[in-house]
C-alpha positions as CSV (number, residue, x, y, z in Angstrom):
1,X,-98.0,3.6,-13.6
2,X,-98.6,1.0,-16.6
3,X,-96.5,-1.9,-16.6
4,X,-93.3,0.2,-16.0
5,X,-91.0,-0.8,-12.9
6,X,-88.7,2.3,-13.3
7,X,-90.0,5.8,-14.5
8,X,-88.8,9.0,-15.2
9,X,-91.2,12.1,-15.6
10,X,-90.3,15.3,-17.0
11,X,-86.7,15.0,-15.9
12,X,-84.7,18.6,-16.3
13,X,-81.1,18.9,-14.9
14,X,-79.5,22.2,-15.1
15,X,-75.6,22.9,-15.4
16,X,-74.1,26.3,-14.9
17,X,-70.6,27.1,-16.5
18,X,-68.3,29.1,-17.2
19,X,-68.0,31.4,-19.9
20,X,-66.5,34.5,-21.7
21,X,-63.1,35.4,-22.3
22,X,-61.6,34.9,-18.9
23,X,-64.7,32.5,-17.6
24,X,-66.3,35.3,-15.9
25,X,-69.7,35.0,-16.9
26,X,-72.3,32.0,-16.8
27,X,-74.4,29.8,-19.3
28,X,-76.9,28.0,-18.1
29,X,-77.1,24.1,-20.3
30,X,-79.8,22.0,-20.3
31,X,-78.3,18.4,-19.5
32,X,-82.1,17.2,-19.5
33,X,-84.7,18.8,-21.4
34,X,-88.1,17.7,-19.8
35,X,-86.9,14.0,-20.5
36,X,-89.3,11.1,-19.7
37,X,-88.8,7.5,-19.9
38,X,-90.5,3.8,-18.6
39,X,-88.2,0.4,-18.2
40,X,-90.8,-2.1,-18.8
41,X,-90.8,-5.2,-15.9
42,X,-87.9,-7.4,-17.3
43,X,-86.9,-5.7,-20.7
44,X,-84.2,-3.9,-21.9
45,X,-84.3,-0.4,-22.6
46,X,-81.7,1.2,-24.3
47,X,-80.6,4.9,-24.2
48,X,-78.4,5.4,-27.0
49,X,-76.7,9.4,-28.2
50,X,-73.3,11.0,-28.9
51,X,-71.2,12.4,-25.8
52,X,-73.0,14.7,-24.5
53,X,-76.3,13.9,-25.4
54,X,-77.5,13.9,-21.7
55,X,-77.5,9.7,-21.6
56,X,-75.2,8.9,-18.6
57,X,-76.8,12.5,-16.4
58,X,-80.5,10.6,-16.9
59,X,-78.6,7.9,-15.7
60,X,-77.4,9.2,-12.3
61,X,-80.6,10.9,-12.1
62,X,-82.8,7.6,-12.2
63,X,-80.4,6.1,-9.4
64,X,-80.5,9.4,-7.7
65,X,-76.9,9.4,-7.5
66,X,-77.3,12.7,-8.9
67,X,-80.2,16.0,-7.7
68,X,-82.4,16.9,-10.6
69,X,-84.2,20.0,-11.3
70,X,-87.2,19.2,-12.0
71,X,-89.5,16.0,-12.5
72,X,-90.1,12.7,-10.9
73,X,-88.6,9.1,-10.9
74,X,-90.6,6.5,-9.6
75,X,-90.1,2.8,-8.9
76,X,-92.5,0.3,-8.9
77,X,-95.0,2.7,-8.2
78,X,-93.1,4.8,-5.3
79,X,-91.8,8.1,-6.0
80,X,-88.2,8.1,-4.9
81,X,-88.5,12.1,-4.2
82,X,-91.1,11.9,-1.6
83,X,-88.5,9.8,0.7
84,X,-86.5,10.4,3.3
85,X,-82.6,9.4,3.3
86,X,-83.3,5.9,5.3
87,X,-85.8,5.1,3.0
88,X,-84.3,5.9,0.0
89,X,-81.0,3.6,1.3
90,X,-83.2,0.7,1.6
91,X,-85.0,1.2,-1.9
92,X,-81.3,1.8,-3.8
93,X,-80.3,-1.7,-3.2
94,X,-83.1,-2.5,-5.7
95,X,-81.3,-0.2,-8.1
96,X,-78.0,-1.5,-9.1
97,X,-75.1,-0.2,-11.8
98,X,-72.5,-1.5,-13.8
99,X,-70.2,1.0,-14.8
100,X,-68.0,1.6,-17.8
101,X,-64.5,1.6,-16.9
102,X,-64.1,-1.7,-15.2
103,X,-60.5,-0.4,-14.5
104,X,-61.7,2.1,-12.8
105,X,-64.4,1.0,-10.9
106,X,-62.9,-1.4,-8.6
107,X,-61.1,-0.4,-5.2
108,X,-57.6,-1.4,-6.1
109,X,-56.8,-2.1,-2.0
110,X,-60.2,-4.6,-1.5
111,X,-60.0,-7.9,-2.3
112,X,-62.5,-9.2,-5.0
113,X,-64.3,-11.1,-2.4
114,X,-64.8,-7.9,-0.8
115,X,-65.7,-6.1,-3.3
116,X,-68.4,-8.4,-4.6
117,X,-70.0,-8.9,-0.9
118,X,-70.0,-5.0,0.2
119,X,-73.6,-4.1,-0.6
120,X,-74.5,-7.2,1.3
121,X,-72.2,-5.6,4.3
122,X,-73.9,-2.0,3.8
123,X,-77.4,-3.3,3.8
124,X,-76.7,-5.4,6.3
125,X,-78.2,-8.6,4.5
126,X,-77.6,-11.6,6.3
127,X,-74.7,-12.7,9.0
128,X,-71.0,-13.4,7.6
129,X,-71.3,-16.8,6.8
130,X,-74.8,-16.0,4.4
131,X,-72.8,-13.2,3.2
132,X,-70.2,-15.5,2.1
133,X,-71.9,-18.5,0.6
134,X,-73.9,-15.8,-1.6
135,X,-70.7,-13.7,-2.8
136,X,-69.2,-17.0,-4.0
137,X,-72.2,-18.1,-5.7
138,X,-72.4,-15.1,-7.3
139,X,-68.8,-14.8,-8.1
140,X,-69.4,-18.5,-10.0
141,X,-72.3,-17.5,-12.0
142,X,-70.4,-14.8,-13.6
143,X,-67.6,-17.3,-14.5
144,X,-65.3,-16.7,-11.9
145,X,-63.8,-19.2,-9.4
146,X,-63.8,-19.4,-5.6
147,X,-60.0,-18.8,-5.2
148,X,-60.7,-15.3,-7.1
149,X,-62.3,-14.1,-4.3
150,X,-58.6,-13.6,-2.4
151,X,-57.0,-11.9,-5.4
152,X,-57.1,-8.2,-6.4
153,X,-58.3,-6.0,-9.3
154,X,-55.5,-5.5,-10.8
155,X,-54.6,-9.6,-11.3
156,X,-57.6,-9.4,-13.7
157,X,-58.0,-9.0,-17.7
158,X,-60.7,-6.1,-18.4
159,X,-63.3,-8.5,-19.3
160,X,-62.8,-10.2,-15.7
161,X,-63.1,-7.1,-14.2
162,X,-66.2,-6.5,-15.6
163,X,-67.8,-9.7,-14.7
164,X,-66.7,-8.7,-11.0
165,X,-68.5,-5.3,-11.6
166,X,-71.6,-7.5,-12.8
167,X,-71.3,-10.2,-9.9
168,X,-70.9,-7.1,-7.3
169,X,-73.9,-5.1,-8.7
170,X,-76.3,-8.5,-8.8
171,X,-75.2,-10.4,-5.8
172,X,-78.1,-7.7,-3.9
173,X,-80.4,-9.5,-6.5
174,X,-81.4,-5.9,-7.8
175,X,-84.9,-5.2,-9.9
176,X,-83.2,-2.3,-11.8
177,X,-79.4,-2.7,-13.5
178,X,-78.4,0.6,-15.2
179,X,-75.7,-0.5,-17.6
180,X,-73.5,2.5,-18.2
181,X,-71.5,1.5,-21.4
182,X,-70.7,-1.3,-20.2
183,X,-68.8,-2.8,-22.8
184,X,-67.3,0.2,-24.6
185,X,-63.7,-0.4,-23.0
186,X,-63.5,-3.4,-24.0
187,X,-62.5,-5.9,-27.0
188,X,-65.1,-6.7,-29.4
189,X,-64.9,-10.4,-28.5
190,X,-64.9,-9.9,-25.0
191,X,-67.9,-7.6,-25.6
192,X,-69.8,-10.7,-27.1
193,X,-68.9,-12.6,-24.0
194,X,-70.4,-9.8,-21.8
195,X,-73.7,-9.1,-23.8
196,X,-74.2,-12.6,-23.8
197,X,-73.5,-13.0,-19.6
198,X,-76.0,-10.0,-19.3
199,X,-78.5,-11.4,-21.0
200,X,-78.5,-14.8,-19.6
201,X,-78.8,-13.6,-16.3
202,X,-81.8,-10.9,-17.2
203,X,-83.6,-14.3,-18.4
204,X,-82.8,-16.2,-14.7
205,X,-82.9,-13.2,-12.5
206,X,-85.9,-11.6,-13.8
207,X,-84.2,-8.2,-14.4
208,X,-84.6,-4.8,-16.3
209,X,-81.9,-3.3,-17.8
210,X,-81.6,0.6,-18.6
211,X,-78.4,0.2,-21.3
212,X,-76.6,3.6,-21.8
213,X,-74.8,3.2,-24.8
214,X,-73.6,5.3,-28.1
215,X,-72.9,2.3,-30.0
216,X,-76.1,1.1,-31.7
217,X,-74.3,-1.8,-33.3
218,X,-74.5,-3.2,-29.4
219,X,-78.2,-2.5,-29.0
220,X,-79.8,-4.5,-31.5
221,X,-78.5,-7.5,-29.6
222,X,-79.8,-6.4,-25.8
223,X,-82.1,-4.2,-26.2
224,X,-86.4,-4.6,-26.7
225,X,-86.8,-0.7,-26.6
226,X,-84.5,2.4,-27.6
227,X,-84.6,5.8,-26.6
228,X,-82.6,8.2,-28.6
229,X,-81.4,11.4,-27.0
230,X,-79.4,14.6,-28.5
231,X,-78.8,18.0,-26.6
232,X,-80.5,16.8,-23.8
233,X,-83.8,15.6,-25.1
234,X,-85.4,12.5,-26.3
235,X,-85.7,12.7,-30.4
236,X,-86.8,9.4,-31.1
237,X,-88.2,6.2,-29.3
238,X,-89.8,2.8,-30.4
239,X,-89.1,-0.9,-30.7
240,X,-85.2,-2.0,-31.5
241,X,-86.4,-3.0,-34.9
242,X,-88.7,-0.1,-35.6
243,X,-85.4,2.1,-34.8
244,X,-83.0,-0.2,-37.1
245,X,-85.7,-0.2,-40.2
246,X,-87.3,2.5,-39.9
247,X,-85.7,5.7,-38.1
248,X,-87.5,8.7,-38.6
249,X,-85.7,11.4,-37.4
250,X,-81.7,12.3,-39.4
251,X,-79.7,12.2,-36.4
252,X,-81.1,8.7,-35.8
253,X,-80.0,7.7,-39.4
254,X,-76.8,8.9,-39.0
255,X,-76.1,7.1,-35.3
256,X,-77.1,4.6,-37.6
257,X,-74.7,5.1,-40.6
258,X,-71.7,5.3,-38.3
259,X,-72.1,1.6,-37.8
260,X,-69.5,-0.5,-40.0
261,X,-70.3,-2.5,-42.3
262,X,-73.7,-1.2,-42.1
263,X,-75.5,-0.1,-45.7
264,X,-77.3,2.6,-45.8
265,X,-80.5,3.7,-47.3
């Protein structure tokens, strides 16, 4: 399966909705069009469209948080279809996410501790104490302190709830992250701080990032590959500088355009 730790083959997800005058009849859309892509062993790949381009759907369908319709994913060289529910349990903890809305994404009633140490609690790593000791350290590499751990969400600025989302997706010491725009909801200095974190702890931790993003101005400074998607499909892939310099296809360019400051051709 080359040097790829995550694939996905010939991914196609079908919607059905609504439509008509009164919502009577159906259309059929085509989230993913026969979409494939490889995270390469400690690299970032990043997966960049407007709404709606089908970026966060391959996503969910990668973590198999979502069915597909057709297609395969496969990690490091196992094909997560062919497994039963135990199985496929035991392989997700290699398969971690940070979402988007750190707001959102945190259980307002659990303590941070809590919320950091669950997946250790659900895969049933360790005894209490071991649980412990690596929720704090975890907590601490993501700057956070150990009197944190008995606050809740809601005592925390965005960017701190982010590095809690971070700290709680890495503490199972994951091989694949999927970063679902991360950063989008928050302030472009705190983003910085973030891209920055994420990056420092690829380079320790060994880990490959899939990074769903629309904002290409981000990419260039996580991302080794880029895959660009519209409708559903992939329309352009290469190396982050081959993408930046040297875009072939116009919707490309104009992702490209829409970033300030940014001259164009």
């Amino acid at each position: 399966m080359s040097d790829a730790i995550l694939t996905g083959k010939n991914l196609t997800k079908i919607y059905t909705q609504r439509s008509g005058r009164f919502g009577f009849g159906t259309r059929q859309v085509k989230a993913l069009d026969d979409v494939s892509v490889d995270l390469k062993e400690g690299s970032t790949l990043a997966v960049v469209g407007e709404s709606g381009s089908g970026k966060s759907t391959l996503a969910r369908c990668l973590l198999q948080l979502q069915p597909f319709d057709g297609g395969e994913v496969w990690l490091q060289g196992t094909n997560l279809a062919t497994l039963d529910k135990d199985a496929l349990r035991g392989m997700r903890r290699h398969m971690q996410m940070v979402f988007q809305d750190p707001f959102a994404s945190l259980n307002p009633r659990m303590k941070v501790g809590e919320i950091v140490g669950e997946g250790l609690l659900i895969h049933g790593i360790g005894n209490a104490a071991e649980r412990e000791d690596r929720t704090m350290q975890m907590m601490q590499r993501v700057g956070l302190v150990a009197d944190d751990a008995k606050k809740y969400p809601h005592q925390f600025s965005g960017g701190q709830r982010q590095r809690i989302g971070i700290a709680r997706a890495l503490v199972l010491q994951p091989k694949v992250v999927v970063c679902d725009e991360p950063v989008s909801a928050l302030d472009v200095s705190i983003q910085a701080q973030i891209l920055m974190l994420l990056k420092e702890l690829q380079a320790e931790m060994g880990l490959s990032y899939l990074f769903i993003t629309h904002d290409l101005r981000v990419v260039r400074h996580i991302a080794n590959e880029v895959v660009v998607m519209q409708h559903g499909k992939v329309v352009e892939s290469g190396g982050v500088e081959q993408i930046y310099l040297a875009p072939l296809q116009d919707y490309t360019k104009q992702l490209l355009s829409a970033i300030p400051g940014r001259k164009t051709a």
